[in-house]
C-alpha positions in Angstrom: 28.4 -10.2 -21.3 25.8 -12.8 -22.7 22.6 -11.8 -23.5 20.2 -12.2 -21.0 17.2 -14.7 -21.0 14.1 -13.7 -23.3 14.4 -12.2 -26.4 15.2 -8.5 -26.7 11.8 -7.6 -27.9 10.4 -8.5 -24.2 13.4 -6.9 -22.6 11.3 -3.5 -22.3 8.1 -5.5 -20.4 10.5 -7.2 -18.1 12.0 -4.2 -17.0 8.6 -2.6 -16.2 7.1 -5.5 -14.8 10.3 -5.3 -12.5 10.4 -2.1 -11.5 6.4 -2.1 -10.8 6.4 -5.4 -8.8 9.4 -3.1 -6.8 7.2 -0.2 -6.1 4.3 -2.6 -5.0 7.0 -4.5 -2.7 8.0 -1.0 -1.8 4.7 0.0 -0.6 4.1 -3.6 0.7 6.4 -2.8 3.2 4.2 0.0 4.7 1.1 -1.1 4.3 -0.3 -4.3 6.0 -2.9 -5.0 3.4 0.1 -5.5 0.6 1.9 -8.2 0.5 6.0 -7.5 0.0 7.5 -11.2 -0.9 5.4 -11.7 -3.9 6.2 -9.1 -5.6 10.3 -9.0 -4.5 10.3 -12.8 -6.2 8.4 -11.0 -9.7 10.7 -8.6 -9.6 13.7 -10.8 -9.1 12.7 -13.3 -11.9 12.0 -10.2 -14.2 15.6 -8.7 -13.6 17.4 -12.1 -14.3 15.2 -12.0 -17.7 16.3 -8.2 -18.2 18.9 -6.9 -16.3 20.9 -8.9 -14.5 23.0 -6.0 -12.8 19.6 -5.1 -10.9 18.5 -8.9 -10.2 22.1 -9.2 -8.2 21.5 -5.9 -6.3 18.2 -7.7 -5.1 20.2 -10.8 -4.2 23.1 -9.0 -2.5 20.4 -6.3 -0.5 20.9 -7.0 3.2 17.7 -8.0 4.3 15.6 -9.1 1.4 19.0 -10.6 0.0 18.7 -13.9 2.6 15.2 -14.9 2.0 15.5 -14.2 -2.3 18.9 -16.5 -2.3 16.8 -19.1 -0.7 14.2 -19.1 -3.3 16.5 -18.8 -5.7 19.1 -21.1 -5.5 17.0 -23.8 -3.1 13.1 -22.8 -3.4 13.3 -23.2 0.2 11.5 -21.0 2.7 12.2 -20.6 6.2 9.9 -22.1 9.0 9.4 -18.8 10.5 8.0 -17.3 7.6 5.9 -20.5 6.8 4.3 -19.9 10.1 3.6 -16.1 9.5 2.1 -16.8 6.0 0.0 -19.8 7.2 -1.2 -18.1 10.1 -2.1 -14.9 8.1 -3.9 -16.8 6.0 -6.2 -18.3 8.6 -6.8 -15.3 10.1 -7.4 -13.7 6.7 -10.0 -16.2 5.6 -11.1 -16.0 9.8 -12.4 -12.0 8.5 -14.0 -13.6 5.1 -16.2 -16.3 6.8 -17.5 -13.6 9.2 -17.7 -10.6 6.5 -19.3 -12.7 3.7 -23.1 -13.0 3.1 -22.8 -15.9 1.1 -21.6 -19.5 1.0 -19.7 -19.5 -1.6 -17.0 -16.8 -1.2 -15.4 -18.5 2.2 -15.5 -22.1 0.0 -13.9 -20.8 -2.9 -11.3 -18.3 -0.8 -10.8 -21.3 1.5 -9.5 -23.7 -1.0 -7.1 -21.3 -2.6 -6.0 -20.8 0.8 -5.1 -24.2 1.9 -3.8 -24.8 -1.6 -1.4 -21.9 -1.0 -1.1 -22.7 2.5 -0.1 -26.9 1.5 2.8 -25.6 -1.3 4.7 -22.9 1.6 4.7 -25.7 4.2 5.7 -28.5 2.0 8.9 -26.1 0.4 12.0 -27.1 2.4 13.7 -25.1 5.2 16.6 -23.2 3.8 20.4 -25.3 4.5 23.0 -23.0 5.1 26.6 -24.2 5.0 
C-alpha cells in the first residue's frame, strides 16, 4: 500500500484532527447549535491524508456516505441542502440583527454570510449515473 499524502511526521495531527472533527460531527448531530457537515468533510480530508482505511469507511457509511462522495469526487451539493444551509443562515443572522447592540456585528456577520451563502448555491447539484 503507497504511502498516504503528507509526510509521516504530520500523520499523528491528521489522525487527531480526524478523529476530533468526528466527535464534533458526532455531537453535531444532537445538538442544533453544531453544525455536522463541516466537520464530516475535515475529517474526511484528514483520513485521506492519514488513514485511508477510515476515509473509505466515511465514504461507504450509509447516510453520510451520499453527501461526502459528492464533495468528493464532484464538489457538488445537493439543492435540498443548499436550501437548508441558506435558509439557516438567514434566520441565523435574522437572531444577530435583533440580539446585537451594535452596527457592526450584523455587517460583518452578514457578509460572511452571503459570502458563504454565494459559494453553497453556486456548487453544482450532484449527477448521478
Amino acid at each position: 500500500m503507497s504511502e498516504p499524502k503528507g509526510s509521516r511526521r504530520w500523520r499523528p495531527f491528521y489522525i487527531a484532527l480526524g478523529y476530533v472533527c468526528m466527535g464534533l460531527a458526532m455531537a453535531g448531530t444532537v445538538l442544533p447549535v453544531l453544525p455536522t457537515t463541516p466537520f464530516l468533510l475535515v475529517a474526511l480530508w484528514a483520513y485521506f491524508r492519514s488513514h485511508p482505511e477510515r476515509a473509505q469507511k466515511l465514504l461507504d457509511h450509509p447516510r453520510w456516505g451520499p453527501m461526502l462522495r459528492d464533495w468528493h469526487e464532484q464538489r457538488a451539493i445537493p439543492t435540498r441542502a443548499k436550501i437548508a444551509a441558506v435558509t439557516v443562515m438567514a434566520l441565523s443572522w435574522i437572531v444577530v440583527f435583533f440580539t446585537s447592540k451594535g452596527t457592526w456585528l450584523p455587517v460583518i456577520v452578514g457578509i460572511i454570510l452571503c459570502c458563504t451563502a454565494l459559494f453553497i448555491a453556486t456548487r453544482p447539484a450532484p449527477k448521478r449515473g
